[in-house]
Each structure stands twice: as C-alpha cells, then as structure tokens.
VEXFIRO-663716 format. One record per atom (N, C-alpha, C): residue number from 1; atom name; x, y, z. Coordinates in nm, 3 decimals. Example, Ala and Ser with C-alpha at 12.3 -4.5 7.8 and 13.67 -1.06 7.14 Angstrom:
BEGIN
num, atomo, u, v, w
1, N, 1.319, -0.569, 0.780
1, CA, 1.230, -0.450, 0.780
1, C, 1.320, -0.330, 0.780
2, N, 1.285, -0.225, 0.708
2, CA, 1.367, -0.106, 0.714
2, C, 1.290, 0.003, 0.787
This chain:
BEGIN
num, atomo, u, v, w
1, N, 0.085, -0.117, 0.000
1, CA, 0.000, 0.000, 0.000
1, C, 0.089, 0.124, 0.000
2, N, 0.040, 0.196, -0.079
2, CA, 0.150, 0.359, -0.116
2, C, 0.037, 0.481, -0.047
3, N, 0.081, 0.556, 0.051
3, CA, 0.013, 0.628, 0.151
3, C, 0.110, 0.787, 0.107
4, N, 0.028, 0.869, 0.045
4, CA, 0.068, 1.008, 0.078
4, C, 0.026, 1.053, 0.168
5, N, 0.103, 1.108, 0.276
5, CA, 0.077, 1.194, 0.395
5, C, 0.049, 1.349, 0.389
6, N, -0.084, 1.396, 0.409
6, CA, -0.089, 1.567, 0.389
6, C, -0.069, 1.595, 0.508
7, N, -0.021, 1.723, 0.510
7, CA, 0.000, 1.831, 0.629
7, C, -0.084, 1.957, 0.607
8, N, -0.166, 2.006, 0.735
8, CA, -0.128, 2.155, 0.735
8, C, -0.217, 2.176, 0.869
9, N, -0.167, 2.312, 0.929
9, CA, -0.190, 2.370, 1.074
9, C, -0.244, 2.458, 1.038
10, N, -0.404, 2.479, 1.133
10, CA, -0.519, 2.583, 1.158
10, C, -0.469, 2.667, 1.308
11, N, -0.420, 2.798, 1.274
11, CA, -0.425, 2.855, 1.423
11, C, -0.484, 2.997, 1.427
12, N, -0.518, 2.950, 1.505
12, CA, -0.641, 3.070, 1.573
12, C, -0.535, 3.223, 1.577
13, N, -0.631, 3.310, 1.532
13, CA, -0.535, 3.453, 1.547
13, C, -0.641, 3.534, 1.572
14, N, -0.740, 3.608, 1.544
14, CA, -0.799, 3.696, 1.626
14, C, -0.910, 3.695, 1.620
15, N, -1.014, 3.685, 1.724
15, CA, -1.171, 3.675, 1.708
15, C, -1.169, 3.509, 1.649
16, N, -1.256, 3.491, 1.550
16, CA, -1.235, 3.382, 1.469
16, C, -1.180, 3.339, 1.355
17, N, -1.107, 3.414, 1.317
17, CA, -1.022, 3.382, 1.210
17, C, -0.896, 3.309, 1.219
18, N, -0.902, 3.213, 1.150
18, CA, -0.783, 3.116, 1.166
18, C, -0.700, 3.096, 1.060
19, N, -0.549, 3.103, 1.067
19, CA, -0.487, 3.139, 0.971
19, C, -0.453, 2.949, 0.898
20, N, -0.453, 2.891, 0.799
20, CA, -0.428, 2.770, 0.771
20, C, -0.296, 2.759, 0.662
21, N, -0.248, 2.675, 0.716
21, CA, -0.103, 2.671, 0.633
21, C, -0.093, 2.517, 0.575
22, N, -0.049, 2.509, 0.461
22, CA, -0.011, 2.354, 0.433
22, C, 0.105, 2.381, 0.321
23, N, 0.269, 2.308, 0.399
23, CA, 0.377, 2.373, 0.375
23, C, 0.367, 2.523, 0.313
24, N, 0.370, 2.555, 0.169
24, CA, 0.434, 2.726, 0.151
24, C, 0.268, 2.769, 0.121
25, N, 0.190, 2.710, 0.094
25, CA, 0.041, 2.777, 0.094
25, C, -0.043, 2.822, 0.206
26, N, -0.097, 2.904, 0.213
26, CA, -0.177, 2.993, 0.318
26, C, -0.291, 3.000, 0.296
27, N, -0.386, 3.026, 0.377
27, CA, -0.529, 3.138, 0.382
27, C, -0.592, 3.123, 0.488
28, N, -0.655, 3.233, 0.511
28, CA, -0.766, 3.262, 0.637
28, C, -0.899, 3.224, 0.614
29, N, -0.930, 3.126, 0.731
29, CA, -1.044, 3.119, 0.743
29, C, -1.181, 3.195, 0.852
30, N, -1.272, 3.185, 0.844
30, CA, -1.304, 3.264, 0.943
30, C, -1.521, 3.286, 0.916
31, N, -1.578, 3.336, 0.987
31, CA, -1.737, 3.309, 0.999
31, C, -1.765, 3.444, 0.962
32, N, -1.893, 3.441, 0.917
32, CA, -1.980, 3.581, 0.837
32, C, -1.989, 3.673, 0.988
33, N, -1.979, 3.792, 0.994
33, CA, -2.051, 3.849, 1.093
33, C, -2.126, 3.862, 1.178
34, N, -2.253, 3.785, 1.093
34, CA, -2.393, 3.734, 1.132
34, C, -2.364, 3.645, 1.268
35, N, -2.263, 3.539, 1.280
35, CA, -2.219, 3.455, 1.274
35, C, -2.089, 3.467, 1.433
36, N, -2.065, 3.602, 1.427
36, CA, -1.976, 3.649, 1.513
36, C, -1.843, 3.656, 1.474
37, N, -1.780, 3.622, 1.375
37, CA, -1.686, 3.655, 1.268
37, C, -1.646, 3.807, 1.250
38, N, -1.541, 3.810, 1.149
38, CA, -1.540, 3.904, 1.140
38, C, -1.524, 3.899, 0.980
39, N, -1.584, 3.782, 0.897
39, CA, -1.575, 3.791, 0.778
39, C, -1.438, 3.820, 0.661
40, N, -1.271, 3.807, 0.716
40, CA, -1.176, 3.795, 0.635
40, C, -1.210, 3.668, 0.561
41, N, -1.237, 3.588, 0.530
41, CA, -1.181, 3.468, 0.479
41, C, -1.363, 3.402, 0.487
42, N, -1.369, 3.289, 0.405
42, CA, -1.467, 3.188, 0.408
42, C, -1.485, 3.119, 0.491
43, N, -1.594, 3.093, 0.580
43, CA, -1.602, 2.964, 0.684
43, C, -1.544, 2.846, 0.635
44, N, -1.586, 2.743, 0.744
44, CA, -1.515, 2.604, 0.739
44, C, -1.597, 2.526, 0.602
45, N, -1.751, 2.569, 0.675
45, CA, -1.837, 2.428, 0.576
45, C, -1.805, 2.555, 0.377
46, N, -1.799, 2.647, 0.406
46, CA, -1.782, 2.707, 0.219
46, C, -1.639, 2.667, 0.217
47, N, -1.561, 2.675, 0.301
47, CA, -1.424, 2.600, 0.201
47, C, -1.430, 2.444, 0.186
48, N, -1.505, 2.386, 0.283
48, CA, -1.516, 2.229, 0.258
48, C, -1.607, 2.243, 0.161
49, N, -1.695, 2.263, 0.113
49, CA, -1.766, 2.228, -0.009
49, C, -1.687, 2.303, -0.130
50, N, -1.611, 2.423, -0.106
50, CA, -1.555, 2.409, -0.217
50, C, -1.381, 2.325, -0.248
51, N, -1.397, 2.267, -0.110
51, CA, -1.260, 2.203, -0.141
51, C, -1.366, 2.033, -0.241
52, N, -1.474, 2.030, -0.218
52, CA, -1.476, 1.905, -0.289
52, C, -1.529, 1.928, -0.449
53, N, -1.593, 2.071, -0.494
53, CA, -1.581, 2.133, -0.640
53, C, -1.461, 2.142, -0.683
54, N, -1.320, 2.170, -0.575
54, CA, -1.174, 2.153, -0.671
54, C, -1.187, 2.014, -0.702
55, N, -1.211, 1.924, -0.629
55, CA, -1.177, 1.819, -0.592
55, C, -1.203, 1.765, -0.753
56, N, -1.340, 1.768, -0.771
56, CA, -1.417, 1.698, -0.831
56, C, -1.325, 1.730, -1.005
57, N, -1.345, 1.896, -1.019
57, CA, -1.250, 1.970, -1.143
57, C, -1.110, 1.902, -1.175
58, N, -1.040, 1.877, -1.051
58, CA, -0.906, 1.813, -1.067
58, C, -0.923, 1.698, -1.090
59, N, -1.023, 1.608, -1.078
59, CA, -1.017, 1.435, -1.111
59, C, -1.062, 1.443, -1.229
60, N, -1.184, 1.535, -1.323
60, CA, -1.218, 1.586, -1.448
60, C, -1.043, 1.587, -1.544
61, N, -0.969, 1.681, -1.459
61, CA, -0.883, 1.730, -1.573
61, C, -0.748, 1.594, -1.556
62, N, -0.773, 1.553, -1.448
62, CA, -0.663, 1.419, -1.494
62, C, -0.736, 1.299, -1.528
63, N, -0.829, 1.250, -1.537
63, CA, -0.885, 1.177, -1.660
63, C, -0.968, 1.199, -1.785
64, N, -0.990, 1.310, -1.819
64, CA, -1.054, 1.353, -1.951
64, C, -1.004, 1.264, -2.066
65, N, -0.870, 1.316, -2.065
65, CA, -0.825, 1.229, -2.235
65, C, -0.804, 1.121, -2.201
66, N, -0.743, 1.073, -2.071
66, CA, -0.762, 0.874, -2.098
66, C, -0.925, 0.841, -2.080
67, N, -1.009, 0.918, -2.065
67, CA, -1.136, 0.832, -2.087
67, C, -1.221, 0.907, -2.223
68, N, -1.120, 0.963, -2.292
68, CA, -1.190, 0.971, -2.417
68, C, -1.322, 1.179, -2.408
69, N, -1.286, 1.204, -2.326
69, CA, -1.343, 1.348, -2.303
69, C, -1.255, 1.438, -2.377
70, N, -1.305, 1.490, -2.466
70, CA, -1.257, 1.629, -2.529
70, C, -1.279, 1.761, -2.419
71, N, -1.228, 1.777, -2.296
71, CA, -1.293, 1.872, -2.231
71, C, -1.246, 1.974, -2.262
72, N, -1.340, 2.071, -2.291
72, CA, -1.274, 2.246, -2.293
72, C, -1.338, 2.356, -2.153
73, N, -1.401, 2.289, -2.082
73, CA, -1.443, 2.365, -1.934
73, C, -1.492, 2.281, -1.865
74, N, -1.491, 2.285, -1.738
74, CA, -1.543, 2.173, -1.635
74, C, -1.520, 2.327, -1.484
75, N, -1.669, 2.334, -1.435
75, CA, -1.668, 2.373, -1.329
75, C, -1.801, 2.326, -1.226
76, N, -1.772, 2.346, -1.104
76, CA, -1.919, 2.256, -0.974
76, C, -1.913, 2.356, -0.951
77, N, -2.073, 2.340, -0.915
77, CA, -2.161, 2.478, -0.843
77, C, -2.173, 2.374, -0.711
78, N, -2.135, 2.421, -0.584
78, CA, -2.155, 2.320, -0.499
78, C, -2.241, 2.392, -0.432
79, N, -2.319, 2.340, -0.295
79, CA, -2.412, 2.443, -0.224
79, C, -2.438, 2.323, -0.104
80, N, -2.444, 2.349, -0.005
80, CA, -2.484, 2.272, 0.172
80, C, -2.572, 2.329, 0.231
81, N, -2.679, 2.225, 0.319
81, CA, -2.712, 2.282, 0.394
81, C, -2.705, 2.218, 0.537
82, N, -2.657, 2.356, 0.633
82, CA, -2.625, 2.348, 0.767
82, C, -2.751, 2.423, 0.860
83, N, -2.729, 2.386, 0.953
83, CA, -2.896, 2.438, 1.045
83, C, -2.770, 2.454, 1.191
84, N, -2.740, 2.563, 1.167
84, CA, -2.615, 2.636, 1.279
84, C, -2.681, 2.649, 1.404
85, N, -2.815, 2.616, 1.432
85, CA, -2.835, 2.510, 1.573
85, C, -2.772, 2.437, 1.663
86, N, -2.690, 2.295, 1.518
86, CA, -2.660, 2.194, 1.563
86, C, -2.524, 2.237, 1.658
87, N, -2.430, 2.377, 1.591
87, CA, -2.346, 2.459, 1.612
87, C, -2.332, 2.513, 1.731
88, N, -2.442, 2.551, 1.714
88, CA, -2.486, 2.666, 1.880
88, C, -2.513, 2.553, 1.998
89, N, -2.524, 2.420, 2.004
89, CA, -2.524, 2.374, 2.124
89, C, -2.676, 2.266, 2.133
90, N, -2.773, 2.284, 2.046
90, CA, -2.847, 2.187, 2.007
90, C, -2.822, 2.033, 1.956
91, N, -2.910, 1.969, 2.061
91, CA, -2.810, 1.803, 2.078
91, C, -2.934, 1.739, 1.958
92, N, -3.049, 1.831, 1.935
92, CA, -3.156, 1.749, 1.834
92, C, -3.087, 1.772, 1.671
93, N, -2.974, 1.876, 1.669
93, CA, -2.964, 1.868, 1.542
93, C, -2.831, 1.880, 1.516
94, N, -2.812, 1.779, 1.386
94, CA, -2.688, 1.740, 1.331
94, C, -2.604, 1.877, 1.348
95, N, -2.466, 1.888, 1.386
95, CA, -2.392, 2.010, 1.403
95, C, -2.332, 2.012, 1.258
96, N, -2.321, 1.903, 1.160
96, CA, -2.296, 1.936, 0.994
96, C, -2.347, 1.979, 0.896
97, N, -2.293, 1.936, 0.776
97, CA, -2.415, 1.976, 0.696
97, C, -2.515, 1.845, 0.665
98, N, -2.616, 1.874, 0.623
98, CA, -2.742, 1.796, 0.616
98, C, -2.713, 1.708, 0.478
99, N, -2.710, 1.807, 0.423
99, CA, -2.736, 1.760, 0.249
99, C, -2.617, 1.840, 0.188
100, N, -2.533, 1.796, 0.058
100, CA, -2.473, 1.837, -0.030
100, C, -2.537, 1.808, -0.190
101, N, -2.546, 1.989, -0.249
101, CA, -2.623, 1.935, -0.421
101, C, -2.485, 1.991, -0.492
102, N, -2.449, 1.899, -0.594
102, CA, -2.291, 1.927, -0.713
102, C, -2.411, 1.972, -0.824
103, N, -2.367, 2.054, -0.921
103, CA, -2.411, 2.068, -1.017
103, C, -2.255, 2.079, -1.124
104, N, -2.218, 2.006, -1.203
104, CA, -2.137, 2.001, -1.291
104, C, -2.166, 2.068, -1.424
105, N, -2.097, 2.131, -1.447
105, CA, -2.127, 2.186, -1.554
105, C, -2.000, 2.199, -1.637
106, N, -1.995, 2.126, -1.782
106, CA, -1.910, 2.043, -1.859
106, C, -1.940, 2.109, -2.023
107, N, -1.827, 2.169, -2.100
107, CA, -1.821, 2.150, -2.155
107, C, -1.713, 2.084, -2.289
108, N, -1.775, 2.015, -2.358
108, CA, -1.709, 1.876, -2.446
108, C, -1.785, 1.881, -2.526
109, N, -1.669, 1.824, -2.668
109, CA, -1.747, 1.800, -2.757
109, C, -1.765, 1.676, -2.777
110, N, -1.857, 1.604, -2.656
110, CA, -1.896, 1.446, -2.676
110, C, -2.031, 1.449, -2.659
111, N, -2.096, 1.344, -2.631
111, CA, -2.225, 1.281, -2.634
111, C, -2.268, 1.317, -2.514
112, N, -2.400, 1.338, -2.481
112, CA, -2.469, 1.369, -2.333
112, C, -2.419, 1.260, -2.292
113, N, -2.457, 1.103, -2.326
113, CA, -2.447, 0.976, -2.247
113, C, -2.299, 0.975, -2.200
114, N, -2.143, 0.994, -2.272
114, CA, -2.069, 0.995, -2.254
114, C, -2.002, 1.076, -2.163
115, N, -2.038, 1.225, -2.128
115, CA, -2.055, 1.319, -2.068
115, C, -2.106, 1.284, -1.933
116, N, -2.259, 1.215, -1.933
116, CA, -2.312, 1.169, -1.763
116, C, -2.228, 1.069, -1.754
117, N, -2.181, 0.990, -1.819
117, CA, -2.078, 0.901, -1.765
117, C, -1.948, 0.898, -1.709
118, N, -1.885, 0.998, -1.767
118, CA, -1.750, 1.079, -1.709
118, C, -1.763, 1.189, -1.598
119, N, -1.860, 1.204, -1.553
119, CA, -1.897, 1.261, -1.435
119, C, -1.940, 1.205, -1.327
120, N, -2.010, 1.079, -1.368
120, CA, -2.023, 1.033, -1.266
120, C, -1.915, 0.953, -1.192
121, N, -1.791, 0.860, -1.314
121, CA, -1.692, 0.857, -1.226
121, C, -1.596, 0.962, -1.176
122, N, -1.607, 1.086, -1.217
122, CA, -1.564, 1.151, -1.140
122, C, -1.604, 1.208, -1.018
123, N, -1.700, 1.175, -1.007
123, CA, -1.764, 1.244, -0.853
123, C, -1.747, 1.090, -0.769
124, N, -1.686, 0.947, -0.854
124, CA, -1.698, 0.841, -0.794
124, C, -1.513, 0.829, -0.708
125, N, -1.447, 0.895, -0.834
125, CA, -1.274, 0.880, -0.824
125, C, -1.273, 0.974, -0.711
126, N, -1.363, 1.114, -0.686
126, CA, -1.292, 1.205, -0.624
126, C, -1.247, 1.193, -0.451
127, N, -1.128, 1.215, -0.410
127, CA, -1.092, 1.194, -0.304
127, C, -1.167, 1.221, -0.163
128, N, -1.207, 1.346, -0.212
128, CA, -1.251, 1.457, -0.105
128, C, -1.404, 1.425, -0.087
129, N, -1.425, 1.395, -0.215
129, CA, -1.636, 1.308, -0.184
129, C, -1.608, 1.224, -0.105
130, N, -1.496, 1.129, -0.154
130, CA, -1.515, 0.943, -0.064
130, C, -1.501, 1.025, 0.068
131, N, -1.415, 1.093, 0.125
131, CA, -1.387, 1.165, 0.283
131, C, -1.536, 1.194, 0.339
132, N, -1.614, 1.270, 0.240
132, CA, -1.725, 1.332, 0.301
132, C, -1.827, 1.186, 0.322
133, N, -1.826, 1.144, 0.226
133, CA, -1.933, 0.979, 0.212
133, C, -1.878, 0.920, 0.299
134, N, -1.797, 0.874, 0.308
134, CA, -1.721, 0.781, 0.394
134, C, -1.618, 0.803, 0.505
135, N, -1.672, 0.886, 0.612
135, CA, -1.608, 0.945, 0.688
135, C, -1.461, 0.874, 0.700
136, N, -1.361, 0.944, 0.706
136, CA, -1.194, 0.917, 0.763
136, C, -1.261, 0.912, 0.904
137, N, -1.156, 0.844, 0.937
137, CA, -1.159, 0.781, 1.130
137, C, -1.043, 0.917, 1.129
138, N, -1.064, 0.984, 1.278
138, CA, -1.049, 1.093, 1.296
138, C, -0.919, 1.040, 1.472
139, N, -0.793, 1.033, 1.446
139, CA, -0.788, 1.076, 1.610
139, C, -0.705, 1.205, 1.610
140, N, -0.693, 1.237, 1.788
140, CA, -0.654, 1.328, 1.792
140, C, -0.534, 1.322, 1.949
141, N, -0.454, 1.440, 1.998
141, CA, -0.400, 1.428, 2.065
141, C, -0.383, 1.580, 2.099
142, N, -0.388, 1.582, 2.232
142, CA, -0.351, 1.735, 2.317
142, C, -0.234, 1.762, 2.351
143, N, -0.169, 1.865, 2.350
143, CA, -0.071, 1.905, 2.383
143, C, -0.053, 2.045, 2.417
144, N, -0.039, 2.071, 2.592
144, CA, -0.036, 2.144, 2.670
144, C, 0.092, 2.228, 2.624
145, N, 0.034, 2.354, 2.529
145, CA, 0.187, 2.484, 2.565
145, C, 0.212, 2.537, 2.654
146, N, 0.354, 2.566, 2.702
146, CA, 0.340, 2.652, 2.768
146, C, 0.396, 2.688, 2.892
C-alpha cells in the first residue's frame, strides 16, 4: 500500500479567524458576521464544499483524455445545507451539513451519455467526496503549551 501523507496547521489569530497553512500555501479562514466573525476569509463548511468542487474539477482534468473526453471547461456549483443550531449547542440537530447538491457543468465535444458518464466517475474517483461519504476515522491528541 503507497500512503501520501498531507500536512497543514489551523491557528487561531484573532476573534475567529484562523490562519491555515499547508507547507508554503496559506489562507484565512473565518465566519460571516452574522455569525460572530469578522468575515476575512470563508467559513469552514464554504471551504469544505468548495474544497470538494476543486476536488471533483481536478479528477475531471486528470482523466478527460484517458477516458476519451474532449474537455474544454469543467466547473461545480456546490451548495450545503447546515442548520447552525446543531453549532450553537443543540443536541436534536446534526452540528454538519445535512445535504450536499454538485451541479457540474461540462463543456465537451462528446455525447450527453458519454458526458453523464464521465462525471459520474468523477464524482466516484474524487478523493474529497469518498472523505465526506465515507467518513476518515479521525484521532486526535492534546498538547499542553506553555
């Protein structure tokens, strides 16, 4: 079995914004206003749904030509829904999101049938769906600074 290992560290810097690093790449994350944020950066659940629209685009553009796709655009409209209840401390409701809708939108100069077919293994290949479908086992460990 061949295992790539990812890295990267979320740390908290002011109010709620958290700065995320994975080796030389960066960005801030952080909650709408509404929300108690202070709105620099995208929340958690809009970068997780759009980390699985890259997701989905990048498994598009590395199998297109071995499965026979002429692609000239490939982008996901992704969209969740969360009930920030579950968030606030409510034990009746899921603290995630509920539902995820992809809308793919492809263009090629192939066949509709050929087209729903190369999408659907791509939403089947993509890494970041199987994570969300199939939860990763999660541990963790504390470590007192200080």
């Amino acid at each position: 079995m061949s295992l790539t290992v990812f890295r990267g560290t979320a740390k908290l810097m002011e109010g709620m914004a958290v700065e995320c690093q994975s080796g030389d790449h960066r960005f801030v994350l952080d909650e709408p206003k509404e929300l108690g944020g202070s709105d620099t950066g995208m929340n958690p659940i809009a970068a997780t749904l759009c980390a699985l629209g890259a997701c989905q685009a990048i498994v598009a553009s590395c199998y297109a030509k071995a499965k026979g796709i002429e692609l000239e655009e490939y982008w996901v409209e992704v969209e969740g829904d969360l009930d920030v209840r579950g968030f606030q401390g409510d034990k009746t409701v899921k603290p995630g999101i509920q539902a995820i809708r992809c809308k793919s939108h492809v263009k090629a100069k192939n066949s509709r049938a050929e087209i729903e077919e190369f999408v659907k293994f791509v939403e089947e290949t993509c890494p970041v769906g199987d994570t969300i479908k199939n939860s990763a086992s999660i541990s963790s460990e504390i470590v007192i600074e200080g």
